[in-house]
N, C-alpha and C positions, 0 to 999 in steps of 0.2 A: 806530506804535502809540500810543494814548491813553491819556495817565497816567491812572494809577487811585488816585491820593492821596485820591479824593474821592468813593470809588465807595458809599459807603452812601447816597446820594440824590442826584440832581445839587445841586451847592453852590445853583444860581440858579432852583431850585424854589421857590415859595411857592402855598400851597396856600389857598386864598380859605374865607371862614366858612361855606361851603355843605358842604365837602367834597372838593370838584372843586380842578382842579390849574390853574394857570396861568403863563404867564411872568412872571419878576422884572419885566420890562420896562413889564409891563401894570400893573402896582404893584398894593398891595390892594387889596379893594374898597371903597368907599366906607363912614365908621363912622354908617351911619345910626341907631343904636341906641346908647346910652349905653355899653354893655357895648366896644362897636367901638372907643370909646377907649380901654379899657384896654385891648385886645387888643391893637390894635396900639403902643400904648406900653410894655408888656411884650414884645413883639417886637423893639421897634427897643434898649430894652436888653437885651435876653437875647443877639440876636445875635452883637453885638461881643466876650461874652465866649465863646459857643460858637466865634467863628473863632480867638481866640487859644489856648484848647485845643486844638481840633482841629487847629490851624496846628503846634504842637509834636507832638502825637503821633500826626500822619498825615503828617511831612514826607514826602516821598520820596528814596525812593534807587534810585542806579540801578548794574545790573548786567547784564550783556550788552545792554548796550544797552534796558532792560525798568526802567520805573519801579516802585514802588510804594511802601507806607507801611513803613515800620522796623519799628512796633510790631507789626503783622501777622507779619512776618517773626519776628519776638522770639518770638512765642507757637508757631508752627509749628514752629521750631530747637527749641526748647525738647523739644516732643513728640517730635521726632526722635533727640534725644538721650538722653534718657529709656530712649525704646525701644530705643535700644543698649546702654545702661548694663543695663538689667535686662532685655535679652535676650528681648524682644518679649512682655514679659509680659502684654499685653494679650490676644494670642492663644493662649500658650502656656497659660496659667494662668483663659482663662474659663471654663472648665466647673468649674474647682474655683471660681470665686465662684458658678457657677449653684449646684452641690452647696451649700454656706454659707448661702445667702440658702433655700433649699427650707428645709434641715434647721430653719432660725431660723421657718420662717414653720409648720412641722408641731408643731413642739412650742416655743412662748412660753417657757418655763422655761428653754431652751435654758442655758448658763453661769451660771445663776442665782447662782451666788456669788461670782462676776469681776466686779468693778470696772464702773460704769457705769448707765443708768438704760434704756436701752431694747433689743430686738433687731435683729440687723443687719436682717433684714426690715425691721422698722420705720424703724430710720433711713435704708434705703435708699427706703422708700414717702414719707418726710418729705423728703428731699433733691430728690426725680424730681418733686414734686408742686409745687417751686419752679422748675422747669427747663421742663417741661413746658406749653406753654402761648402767649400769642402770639409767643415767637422763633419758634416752631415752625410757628406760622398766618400770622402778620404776616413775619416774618422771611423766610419760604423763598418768599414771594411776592416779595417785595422784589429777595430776592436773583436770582431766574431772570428777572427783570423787566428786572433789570441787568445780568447778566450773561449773560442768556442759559441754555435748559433747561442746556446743561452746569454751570452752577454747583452742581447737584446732585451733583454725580459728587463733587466738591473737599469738597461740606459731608460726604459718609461719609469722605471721607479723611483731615479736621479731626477728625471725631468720633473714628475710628479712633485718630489720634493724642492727640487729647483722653484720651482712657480712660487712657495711662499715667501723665499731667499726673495727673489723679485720683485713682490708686493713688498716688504720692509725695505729694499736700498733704495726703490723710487720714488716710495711714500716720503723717504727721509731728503731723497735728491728734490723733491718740488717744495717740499717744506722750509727747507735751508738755500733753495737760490737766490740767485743774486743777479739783479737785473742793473746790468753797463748801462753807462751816459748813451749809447749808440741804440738803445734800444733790446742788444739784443741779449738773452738767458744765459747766465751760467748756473751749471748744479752739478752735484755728483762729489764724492767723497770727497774731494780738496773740501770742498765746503760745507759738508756736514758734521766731518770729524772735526775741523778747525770749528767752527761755529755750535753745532751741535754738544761734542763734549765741554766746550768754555762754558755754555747755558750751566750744565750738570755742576761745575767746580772742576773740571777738569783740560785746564787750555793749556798746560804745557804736554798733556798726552795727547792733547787735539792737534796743536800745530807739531807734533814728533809724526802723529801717524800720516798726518795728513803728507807731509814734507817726503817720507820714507814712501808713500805711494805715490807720491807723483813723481818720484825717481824711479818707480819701478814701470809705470805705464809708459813714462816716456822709450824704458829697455825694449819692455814687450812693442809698444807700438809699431818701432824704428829695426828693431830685430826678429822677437820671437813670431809678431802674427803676421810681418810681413815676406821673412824668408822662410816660412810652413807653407803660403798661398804661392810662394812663386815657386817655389820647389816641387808643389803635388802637380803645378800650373805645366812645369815643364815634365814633368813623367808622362803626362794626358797626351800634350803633343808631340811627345817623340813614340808611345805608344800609337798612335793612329798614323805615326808617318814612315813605320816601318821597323819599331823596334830598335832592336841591336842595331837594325842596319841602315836605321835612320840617319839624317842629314844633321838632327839633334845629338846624335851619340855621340860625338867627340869634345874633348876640353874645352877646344876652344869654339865651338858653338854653341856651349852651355853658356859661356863666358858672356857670348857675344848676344844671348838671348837676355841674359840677365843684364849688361847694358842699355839694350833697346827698351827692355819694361821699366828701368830706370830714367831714362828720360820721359819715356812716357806718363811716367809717374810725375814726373816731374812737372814738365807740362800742365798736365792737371790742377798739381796743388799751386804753380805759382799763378799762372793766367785763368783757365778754362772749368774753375773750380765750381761754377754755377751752374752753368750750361751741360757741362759733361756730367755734374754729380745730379742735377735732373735726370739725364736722358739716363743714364743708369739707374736711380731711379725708379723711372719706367719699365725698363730693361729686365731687372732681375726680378722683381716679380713674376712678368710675364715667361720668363728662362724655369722658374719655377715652377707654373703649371705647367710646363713642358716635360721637366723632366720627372715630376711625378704622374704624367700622363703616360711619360715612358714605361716607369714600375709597373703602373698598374696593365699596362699594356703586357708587360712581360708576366703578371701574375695573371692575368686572362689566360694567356694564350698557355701557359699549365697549371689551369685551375683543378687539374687534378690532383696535382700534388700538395695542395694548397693544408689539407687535413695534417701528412706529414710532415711537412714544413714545420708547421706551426706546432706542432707535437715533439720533432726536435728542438725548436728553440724552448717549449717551457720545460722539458724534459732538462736540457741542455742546462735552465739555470738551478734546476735542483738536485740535479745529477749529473753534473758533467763529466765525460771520461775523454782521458785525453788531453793534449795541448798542455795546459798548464796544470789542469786537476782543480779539484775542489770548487765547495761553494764559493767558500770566502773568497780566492782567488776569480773566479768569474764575478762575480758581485763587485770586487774593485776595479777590475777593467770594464765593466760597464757603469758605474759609477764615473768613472777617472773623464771614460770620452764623454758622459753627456755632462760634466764641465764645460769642455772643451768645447762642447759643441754649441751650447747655449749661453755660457758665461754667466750663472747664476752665482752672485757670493763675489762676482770679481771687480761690481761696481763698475764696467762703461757703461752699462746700458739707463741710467741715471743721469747720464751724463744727456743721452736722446731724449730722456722721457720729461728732466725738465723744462725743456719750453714749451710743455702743451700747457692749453688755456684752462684755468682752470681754478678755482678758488679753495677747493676740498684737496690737499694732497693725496689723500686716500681715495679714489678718485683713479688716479691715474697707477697708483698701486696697483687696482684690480687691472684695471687694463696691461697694467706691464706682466701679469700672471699668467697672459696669454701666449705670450712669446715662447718660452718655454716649451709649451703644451702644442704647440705649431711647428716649430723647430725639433724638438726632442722625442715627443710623445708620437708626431703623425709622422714627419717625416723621416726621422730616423729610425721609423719603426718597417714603414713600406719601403727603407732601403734595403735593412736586415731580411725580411722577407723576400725582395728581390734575388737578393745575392745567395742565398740558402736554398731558394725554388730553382735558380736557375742551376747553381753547383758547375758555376765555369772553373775548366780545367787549372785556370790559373789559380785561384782559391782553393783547390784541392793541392793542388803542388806546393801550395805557400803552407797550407797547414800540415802535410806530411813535413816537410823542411825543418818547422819546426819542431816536431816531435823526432825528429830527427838528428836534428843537432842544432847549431847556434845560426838560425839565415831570421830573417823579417820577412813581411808584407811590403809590398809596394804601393798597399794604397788605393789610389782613383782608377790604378786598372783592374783591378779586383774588384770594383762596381763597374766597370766600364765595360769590362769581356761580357759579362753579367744580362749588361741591356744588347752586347753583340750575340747570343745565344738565338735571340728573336727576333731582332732589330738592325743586320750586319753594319746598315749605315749611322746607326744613333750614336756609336764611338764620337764619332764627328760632327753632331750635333751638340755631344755632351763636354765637348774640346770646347766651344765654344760657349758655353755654361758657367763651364772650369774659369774661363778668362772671365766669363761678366764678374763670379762671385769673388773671385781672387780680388779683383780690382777695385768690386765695392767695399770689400773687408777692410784691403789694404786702404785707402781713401778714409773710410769712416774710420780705422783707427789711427791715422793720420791724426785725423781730427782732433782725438783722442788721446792723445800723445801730444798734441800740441798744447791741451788746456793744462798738460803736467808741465811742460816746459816752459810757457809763459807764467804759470803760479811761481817760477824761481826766478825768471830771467826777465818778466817784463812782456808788454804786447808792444813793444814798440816793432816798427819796418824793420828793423836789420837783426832783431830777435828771431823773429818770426822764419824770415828769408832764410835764415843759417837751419835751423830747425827743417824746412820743409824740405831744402836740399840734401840733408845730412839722411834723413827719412828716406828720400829715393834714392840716393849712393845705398844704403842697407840694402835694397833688394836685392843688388846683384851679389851677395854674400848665399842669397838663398838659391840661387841655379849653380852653385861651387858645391856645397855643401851636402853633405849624406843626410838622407831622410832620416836616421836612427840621430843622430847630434841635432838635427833643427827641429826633432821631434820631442826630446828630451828637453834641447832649452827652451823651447817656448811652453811646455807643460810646466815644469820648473815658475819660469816666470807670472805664466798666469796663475800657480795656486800659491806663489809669492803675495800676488796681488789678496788673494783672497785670505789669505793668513790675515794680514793687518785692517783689511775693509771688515771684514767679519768681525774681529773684535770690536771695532767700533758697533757695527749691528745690533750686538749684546747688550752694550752699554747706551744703544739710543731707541732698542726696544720697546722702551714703556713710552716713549715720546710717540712712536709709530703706532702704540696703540691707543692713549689719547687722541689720535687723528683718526681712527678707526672706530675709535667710542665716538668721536664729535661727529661722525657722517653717519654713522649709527642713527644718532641723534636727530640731525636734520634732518632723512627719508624717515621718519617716525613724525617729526611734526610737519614734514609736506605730506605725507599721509592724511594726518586727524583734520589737516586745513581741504584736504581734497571731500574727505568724508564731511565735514561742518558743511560746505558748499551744495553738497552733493543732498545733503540732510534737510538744509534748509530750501 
């Protein structure tokens, strides 16, 4: 069997300024453009420091004779346990988060005098609108690329598990917020590790983990989740504008694309950060039912092959042949992307869910259980499907490649050819997709990055200003850069993140279920006072 330490792209993938993939061996191409030097002089330093990250937190270990990465393993154990500690609340208890999330989104007023600034509706449409997006396009390409269709079966099984992860970092993220002179919410691991562990006897490993993660959210923010989005952002548009022979293929139009999303970024977080983070918003939702109107459009129209499809993929996760081999090996690359794809264990989405209103933390726990289940479980499920029913030639060449020798996936065009099978024009509807979700990613983890850099540096004006400018310069680092290095450092970084948030989890568990037993409690005695009323 084939260790899997290194399954999120083949390590010796380099992928040429065209777009197109090639062997290390053949080396890059030639920097006939000014831009070509710095591209690849940012590569040959970014490298060396993505293998020593990656080198720590994709070691492997081995177990019945089956490699794989520890930290992988870390975030799955985690969900498993979880689900036994609270008694598979994910499934026991989602229809009372569907009930929660309904009654929030029919009447806005909902708790109108509990603590907080938004309804769980909303924070749940803010949370899914940062999740949702290219893990979801880029990601589950990747992954079935690599792992073969069954990787899809392991990514519902991660999401599955993800959702309990979920219901404990939000329960704990509302429970330990912290409401500013200004009015408005802060929560999310700065504040539960620091505050949460001090409660336990434990405030010097409260303010170590907290401190150590909000060093790492500000990396991922500023680097890992924003030059993934502008990276997969630019393959979508040089794919629909001609390929190789696009206007995008060259250094320095890579260069000069990754400047322009930088100030545009820019723009946003300094001045239009209301207005534009509304209308987006709006935006990606509706980009949403679009483009799973595409899927299912493309699984209609060969609803024949719909029985075989789907007989490869469950086939695929318990007998996979090919690509990389084995169980365990497919189980961790579908495991690894629906991480990625949902962020369950990595602590931002705690950071959205504390400001809904709300007096029960547990409460908005269930409601944060849905995220997952929307993002991992549906959507990434009718992507896999898509792309396996359709079997665009490019997806077959990516996975021959690799069984071939050392090449990668490209990604959003291996969903993208997918909805062209059916659809010639949807490429170019889903170009523009690719930008809303990149944008809102990038943005919300902005946001995201900002509350780690203001927990060391201060909310003052000129804290802030240096921070949000330094965030939009990173983008342009992600249109230089090889898909296999900004794929590797931002998985790196995000299961960084989850290494140290997760510990805490462990250790504020019993507090998470005390808040689980107390709401228990309450719909037991609004129960017997409905029944007393109802009796008398």
């Amino acid at each position: 069997m084939m260790p899997v330490g290194s399954l999120p792209v083949a390590r010796e993938a380099q992928p040429n300024g065209a777009g197109t993939w090639a062997a290390s061996s053949d080396g890059p191409p030639p920097a006939s453009e000014p831009a070509g030097v710095v591209e690849e002089t940012l590569n040959d330093l970014f490298t060396p420091v993505v293998d020593v990250i990656f080198g720590v937190f994709f070691t492997e270990v081995t177990f019945l004779d089956t490699s794989f990465p520890w930290i992988v393993a870390w975030v799955v154990l985690a969900g498993a346990a979880f689900s036994c500690y609270f008694f598979a609340v994910q499934i026991r208890w989602f229809g009372h988060a569907v009930a929660l999330v309904r009654a929030s989104k029919r009447r806005q007023a909902v708790n109108a005098g509990d603590p907080g600034e938004v309804t769980p509706f909303r924070a749940l449409s803010a949370a899914v609108s940062a999740t949702v997006g290219l893990g979801n396009i880029a990601g589950v390409a990747i992954a079935i690329t690599i792992g073969g269709p069954g990787a899809a079966v392991w990514m519902v099984v991660g999401g599955m598990l993800s959702m309990v992860v979920k219901f404990v970092e939000c329960t704990l993220g509302v429970k330990y917020r912290e409401e500013l002179a200004d009015g408005t919410v802060h929560g999310g691991p700065m504040q539960y590790l620091r505050r949460g562990l001090a409660e336990r006897g434990l405030p010097l490993l409260g303010r170590g983990l907290a401190g150590v993660y909000a060093v790492l959210i500000v990396l991922f923010a500023t680097l890992g989740s924003s030059m993934f989005q502008i990276n997969q952002t630019l393959e979508q548009l040089q794919s629909v504008t001609g390929g190789t022979s696009s206007w995008l293929a060259g250094p320095v139009p890579r260069l000069s694309f990754g400047i322009v999303a930088s100030i545009l970024i820019a723009v946003t977080l300094l001045g239009g950060m209301k207005s534009i983070g509304a209308l987006a918003g709006r935006l990606v939702p509706a980009m949403t039912i679009v483009y799973l109107g595409a899927c299912l459009t493309v699984i209609a129209v060969n609803l024949g092959s719909v029985p075989s499809a789907l007989s490869s993929i469950v086939m695929g996760a318990i007998s996979p042949e090919g690509v990389i081999g084995g169980v365990t090996g497919v189980m961790v690359v579908g495991f690894q992307r629906a991480v990625f794809s949902n962020e369950a264990g990595i602590g931002s989405s705690p950071m959205a869910h504390a400001s809904v209103r709300t007096n029960h933390p547990a409460t908005e726990g269930f409601v944060a259980m849905l995220g997952p289940c929307i993002d991992t479980v549906v959507v990434c499920t009718v992507t896999a499907v898509t792309i396996v029913i359709a079997n665009p030639s490019s997806y077959v060449e990516a996975r021959e490649a690799i069984e071939g020798g050392p090449h990668a996936p490209t990604g959003v065009t291996i969903t993208s050819d997918a909805f062209a099978t059916v659809l010639p024009w949807f490429p170019f509807v889903l170009a523009m997709a690719v930008i809303l979700f990149a944008y809102s990613t990038i943005i919300t983890w902005a946001h995201y990055g900002e509350r780690g850099w203001t927990y060391f540096f201060g909310r003052g004006r000129a804290s802030v200003l240096v921070y949000r400018l330094l965030a939009a310069c990173c983008t342009i680092a992600g249109s230089l850069l090889t898909l296999g290095a900004v794929l590797e450092f931002a998985d790196a970084l995000l299961f960084a993140l989850a290494l140290f948030n997760i510990i805490g989890l462990y250790l504020l568990a019993p507090v998470a279920r005390r808040e689980f037993d107390a709401y228990r409690k309450h719909l037991r005695s609004l129960q017997r006072k409905h029944k007393d009323r109802h009796s008398s």
